[in-house]
Backbone as numpy.savetxt, mean C-alpha at the origin, in Angstrom:
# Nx Ny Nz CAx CAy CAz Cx Cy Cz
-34.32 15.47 -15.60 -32.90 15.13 -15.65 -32.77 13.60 -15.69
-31.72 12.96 -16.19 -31.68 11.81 -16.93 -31.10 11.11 -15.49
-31.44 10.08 -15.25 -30.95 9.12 -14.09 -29.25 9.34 -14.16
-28.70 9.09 -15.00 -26.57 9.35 -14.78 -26.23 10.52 -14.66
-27.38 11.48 -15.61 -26.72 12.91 -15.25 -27.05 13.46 -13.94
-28.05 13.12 -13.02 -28.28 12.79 -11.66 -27.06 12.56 -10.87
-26.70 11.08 -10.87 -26.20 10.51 -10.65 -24.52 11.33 -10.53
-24.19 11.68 -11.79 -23.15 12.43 -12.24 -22.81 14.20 -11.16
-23.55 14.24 -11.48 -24.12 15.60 -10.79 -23.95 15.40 -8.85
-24.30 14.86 -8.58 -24.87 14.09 -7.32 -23.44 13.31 -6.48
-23.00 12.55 -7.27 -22.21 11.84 -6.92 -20.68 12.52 -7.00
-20.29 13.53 -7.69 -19.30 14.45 -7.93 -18.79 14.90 -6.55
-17.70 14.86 -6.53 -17.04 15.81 -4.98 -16.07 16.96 -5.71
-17.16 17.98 -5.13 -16.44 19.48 -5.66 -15.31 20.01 -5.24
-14.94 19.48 -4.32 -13.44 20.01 -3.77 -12.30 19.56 -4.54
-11.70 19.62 -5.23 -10.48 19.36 -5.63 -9.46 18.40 -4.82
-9.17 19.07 -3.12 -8.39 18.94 -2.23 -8.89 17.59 -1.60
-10.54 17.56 -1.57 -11.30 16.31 -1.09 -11.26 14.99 -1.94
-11.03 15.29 -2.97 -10.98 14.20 -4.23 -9.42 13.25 -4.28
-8.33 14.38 -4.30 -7.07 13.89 -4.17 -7.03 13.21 -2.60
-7.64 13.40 -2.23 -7.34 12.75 -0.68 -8.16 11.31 -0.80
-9.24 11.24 -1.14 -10.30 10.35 -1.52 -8.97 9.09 -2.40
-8.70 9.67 -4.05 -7.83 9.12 -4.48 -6.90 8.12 -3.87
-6.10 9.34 -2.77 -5.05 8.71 -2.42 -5.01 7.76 -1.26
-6.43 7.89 -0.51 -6.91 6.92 0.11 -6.88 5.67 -0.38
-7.78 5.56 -1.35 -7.97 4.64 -2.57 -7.06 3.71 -3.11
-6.31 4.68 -3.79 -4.91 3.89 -4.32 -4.03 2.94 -3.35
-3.52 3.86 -2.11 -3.44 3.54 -1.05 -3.61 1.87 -0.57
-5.15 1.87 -0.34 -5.93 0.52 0.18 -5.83 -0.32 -1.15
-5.62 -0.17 -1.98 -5.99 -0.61 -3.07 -4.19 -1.46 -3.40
-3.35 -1.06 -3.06 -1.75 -1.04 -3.10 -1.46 -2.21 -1.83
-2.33 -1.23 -0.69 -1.72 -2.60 0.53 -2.90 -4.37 0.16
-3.97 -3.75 -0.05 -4.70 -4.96 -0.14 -4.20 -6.11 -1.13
-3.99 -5.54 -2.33 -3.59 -6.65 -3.20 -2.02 -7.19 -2.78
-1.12 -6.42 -2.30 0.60 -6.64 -1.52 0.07 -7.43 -0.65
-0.89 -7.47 0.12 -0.67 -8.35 1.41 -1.43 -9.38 1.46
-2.34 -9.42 0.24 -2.38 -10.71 -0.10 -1.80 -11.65 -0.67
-0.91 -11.11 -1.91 0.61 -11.75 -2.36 0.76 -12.19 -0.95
1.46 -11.54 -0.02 2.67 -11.76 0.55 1.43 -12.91 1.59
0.68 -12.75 1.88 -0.44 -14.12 2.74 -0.71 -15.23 1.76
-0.42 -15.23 0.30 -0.54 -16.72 -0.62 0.73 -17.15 0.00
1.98 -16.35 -0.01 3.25 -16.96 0.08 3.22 -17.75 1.27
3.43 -16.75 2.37 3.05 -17.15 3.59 2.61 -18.51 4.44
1.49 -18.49 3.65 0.42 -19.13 4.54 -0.01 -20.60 3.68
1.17 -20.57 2.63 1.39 -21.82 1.72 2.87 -22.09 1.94
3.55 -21.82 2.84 4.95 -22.37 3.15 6.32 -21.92 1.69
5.41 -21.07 0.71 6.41 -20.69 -0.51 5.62 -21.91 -1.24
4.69 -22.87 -1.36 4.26 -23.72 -2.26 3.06 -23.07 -2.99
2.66 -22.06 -3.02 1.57 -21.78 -3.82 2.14 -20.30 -4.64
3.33 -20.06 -4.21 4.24 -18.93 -5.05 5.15 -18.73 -5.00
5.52 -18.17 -5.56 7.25 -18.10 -5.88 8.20 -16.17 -5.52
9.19 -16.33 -5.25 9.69 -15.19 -4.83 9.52 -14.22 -6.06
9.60 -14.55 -7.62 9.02 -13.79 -8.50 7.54 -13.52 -8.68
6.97 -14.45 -8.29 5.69 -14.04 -7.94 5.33 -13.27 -7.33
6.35 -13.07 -6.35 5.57 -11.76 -4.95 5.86 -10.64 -5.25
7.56 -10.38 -6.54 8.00 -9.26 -7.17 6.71 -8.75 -8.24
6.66 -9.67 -9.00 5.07 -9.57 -9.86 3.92 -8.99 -9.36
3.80 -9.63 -8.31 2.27 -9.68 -7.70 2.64 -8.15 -7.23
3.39 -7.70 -6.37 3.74 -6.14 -5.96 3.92 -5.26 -7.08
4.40 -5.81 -8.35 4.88 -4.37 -9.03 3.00 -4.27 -9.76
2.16 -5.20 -9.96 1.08 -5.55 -10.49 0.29 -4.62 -9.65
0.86 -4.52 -8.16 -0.23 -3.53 -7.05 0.12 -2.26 -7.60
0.77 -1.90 -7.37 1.81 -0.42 -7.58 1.26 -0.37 -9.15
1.58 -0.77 -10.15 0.94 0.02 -11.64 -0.39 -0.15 -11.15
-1.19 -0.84 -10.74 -2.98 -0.62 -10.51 -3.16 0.52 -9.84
-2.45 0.65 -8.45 -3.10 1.92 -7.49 -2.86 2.64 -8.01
-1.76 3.05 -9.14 -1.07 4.35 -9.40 -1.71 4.90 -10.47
-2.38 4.17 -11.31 -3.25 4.31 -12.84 -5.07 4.45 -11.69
-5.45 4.11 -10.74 -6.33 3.96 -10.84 -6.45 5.83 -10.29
-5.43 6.32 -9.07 -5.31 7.35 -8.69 -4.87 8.87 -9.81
-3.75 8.63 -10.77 -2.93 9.21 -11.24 -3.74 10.27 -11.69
-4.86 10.12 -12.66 -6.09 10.98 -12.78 -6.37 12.12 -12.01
-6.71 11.63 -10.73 -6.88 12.51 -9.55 -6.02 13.44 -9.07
-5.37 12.21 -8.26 -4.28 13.28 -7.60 -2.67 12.93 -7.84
-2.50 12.71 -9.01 -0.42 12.18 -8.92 -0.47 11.19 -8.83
-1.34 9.80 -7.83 -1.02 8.86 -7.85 0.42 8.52 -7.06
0.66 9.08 -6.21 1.10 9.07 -5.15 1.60 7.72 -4.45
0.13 7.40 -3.48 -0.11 6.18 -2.97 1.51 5.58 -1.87
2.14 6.81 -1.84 3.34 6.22 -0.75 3.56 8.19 -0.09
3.77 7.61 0.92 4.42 9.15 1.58 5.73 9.28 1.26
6.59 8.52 0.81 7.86 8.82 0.71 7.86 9.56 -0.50
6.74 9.38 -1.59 6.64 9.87 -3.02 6.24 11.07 -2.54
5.23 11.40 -1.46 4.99 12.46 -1.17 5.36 13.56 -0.56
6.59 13.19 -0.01 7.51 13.98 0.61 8.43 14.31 -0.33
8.64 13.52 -1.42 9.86 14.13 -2.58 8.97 14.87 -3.07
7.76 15.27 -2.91 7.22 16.00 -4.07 7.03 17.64 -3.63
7.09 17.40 -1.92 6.99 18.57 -1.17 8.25 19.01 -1.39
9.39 17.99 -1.35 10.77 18.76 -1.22 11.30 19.12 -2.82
10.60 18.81 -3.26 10.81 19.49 -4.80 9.59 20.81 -5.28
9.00 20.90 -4.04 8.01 22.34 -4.27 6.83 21.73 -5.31
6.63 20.88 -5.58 5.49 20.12 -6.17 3.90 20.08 -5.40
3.84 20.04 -3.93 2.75 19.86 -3.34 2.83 20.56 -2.14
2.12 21.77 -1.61 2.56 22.33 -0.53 2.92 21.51 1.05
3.53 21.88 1.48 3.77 21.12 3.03 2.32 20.69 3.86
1.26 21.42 3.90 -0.15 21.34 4.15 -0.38 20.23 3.28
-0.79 19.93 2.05 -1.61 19.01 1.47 -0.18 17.82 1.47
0.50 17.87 1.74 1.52 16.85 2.01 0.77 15.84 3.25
1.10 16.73 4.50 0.80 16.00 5.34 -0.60 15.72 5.63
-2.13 16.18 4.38 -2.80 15.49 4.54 -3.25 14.41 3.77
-2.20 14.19 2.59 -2.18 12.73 1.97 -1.61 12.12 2.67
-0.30 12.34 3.48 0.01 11.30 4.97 -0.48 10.82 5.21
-2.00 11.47 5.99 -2.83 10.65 6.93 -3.87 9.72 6.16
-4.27 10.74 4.48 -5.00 9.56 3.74 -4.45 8.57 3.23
-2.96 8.44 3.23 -2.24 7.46 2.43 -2.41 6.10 3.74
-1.81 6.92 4.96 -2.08 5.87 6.10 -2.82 5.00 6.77
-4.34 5.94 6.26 -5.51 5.61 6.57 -5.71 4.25 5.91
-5.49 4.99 4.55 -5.61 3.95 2.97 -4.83 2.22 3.36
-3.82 2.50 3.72 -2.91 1.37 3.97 -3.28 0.84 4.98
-3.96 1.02 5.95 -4.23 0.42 7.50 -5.64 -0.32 7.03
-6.49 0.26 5.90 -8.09 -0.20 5.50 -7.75 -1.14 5.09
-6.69 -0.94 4.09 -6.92 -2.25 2.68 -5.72 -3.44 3.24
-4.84 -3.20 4.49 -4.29 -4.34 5.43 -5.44 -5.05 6.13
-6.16 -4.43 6.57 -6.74 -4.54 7.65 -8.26 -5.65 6.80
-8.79 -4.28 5.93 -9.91 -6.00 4.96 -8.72 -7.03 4.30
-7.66 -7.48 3.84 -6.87 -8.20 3.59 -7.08 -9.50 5.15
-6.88 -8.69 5.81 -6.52 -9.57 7.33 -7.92 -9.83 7.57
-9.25 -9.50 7.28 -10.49 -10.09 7.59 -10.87 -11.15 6.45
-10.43 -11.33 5.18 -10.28 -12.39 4.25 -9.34 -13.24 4.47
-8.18 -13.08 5.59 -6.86 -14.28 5.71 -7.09 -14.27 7.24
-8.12 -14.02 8.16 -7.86 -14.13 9.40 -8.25 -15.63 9.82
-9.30 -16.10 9.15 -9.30 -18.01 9.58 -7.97 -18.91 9.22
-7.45 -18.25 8.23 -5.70 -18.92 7.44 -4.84 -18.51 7.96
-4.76 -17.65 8.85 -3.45 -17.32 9.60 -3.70 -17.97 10.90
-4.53 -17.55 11.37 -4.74 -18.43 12.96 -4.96 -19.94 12.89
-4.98 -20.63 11.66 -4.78 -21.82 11.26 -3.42 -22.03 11.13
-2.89 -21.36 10.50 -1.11 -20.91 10.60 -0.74 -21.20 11.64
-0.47 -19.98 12.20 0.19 -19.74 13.30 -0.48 -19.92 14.97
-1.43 -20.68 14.94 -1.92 -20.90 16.12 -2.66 -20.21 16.58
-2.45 -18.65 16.53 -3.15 -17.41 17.07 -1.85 -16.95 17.84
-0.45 -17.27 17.36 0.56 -16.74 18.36 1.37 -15.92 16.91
1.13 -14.67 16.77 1.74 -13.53 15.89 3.15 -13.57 16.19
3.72 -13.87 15.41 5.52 -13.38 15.39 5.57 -13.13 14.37
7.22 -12.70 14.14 7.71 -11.70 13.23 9.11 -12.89 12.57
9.45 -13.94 13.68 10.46 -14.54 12.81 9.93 -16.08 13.59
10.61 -17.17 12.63 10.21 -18.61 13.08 9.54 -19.30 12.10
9.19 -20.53 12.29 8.20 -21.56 10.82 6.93 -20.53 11.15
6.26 -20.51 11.92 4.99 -20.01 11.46 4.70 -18.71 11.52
6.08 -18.02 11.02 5.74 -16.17 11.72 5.01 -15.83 10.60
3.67 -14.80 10.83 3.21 -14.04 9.96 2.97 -12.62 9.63
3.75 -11.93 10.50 4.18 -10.64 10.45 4.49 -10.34 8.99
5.13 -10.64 8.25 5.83 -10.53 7.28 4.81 -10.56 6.08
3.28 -10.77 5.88 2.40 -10.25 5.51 2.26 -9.07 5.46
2.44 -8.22 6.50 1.77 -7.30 6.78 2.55 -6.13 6.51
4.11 -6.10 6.95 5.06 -5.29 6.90 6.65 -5.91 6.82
7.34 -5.29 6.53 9.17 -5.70 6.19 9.49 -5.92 7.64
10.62 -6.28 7.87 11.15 -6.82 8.98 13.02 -7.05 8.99
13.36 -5.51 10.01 15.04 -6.24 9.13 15.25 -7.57 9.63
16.13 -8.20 8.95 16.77 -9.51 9.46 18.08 -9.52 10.06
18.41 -10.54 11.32 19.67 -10.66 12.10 20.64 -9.76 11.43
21.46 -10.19 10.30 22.24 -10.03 9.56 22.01 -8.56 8.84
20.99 -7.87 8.94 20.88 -6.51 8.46 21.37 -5.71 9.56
21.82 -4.03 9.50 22.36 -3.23 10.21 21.15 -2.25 9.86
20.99 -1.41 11.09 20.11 -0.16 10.41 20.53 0.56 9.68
21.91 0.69 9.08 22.01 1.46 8.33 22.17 0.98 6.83
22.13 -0.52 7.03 21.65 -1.17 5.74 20.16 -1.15 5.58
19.27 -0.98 6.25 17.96 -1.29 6.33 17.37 0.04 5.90
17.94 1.18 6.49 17.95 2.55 5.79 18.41 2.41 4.49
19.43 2.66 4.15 19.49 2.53 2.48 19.05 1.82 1.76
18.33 0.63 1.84 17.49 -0.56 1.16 15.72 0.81 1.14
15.86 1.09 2.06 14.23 1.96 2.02 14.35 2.89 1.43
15.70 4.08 1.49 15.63 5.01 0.75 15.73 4.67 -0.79
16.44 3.46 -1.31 16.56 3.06 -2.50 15.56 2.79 -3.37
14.52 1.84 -2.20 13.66 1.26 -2.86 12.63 2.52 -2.86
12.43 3.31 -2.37 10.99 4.25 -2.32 11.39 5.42 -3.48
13.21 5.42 -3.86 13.00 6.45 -4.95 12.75 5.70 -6.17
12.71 4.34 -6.05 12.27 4.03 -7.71 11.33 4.01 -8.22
10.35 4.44 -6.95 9.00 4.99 -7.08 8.47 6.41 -7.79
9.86 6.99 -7.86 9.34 8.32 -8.48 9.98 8.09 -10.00
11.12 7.47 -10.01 11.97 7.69 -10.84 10.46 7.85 -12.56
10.69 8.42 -13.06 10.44 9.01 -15.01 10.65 9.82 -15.16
């Protein structure tokens, strides 16, 4: 047998259910890593090394990559909110729903988390080693959204439900 068809053979995951999870892991890490590094150029350059279209760019640039690299597999997913419209439209049973949840979560906590081991000498250069969420040197805002003073939760709700269905929208 030929070394790739080996390889091919070998390297294959026969489960169907194991693959889409794998995927959506994937896509996942692959979605937060490149987002939270956008959002750590911005950051951690005061807005001088990018621009607020840049970070729209740099995000919609994550989102078509994870989604083409997954879509193959499993839907391409790569958000639970996509994955919950898909349960509530009878698309993906309630079971394999909530176990792309945990791979989507997993996915997003890996590819934050190696993001934050490539920006962890530049942030604690930042910010001292003192983490906040608002102020000159907050860097929370890497990592995750944050409402602001002037937002209401029920503006902060409809900004999420808005923004996560334009994720499905074709």
């Amino acid at each position: 047998m030929h070394h790739m068809e080996r390889l091919k053979k070998y390297g294959r995951i026969e489960k169907e259910l194991a693959r889409n999870l794998l995927a959506e892991f994937y896509g996942t890490a692959l979605l937060r890593f490149i987002g939270t590094g956008v959002m750590a150029q911005f950051v951690l350059s005061s807005g001088t090394a990018s621009s607020p279209i840049q970070i729209n760019l740099g995000w919609g640039l994550a989102i078509a990559l994870s989604v083409y690299v997954a879509w193959e597999t499993s839907g391409g997913h790569v958000n639970p909110a996509v994955t919950a419209a898909l349960c509530i439209l009878g698309k993906i049973s309630f079971t394999h729903s909530l176990l792309y949840f945990i791979a989507q979560t997993l996915g997003a906590a890996f590819g934050a988390g190696i993001m934050y081991l490539v920006y962890s000498e530049a942030i604690n250069a930042f910010d001292g080693g003192v983490r906040a969420i608002s102020g000159p040197n907050a860097t929370g805002i890497i990592f995750a959204s944050f409402p602001r003073a002037y937002l209401s939760n029920t503006g902060a709700f409809i900004d999420q439900v808005c923004l996560s269905s334009v994720y499905k929208i074709h």
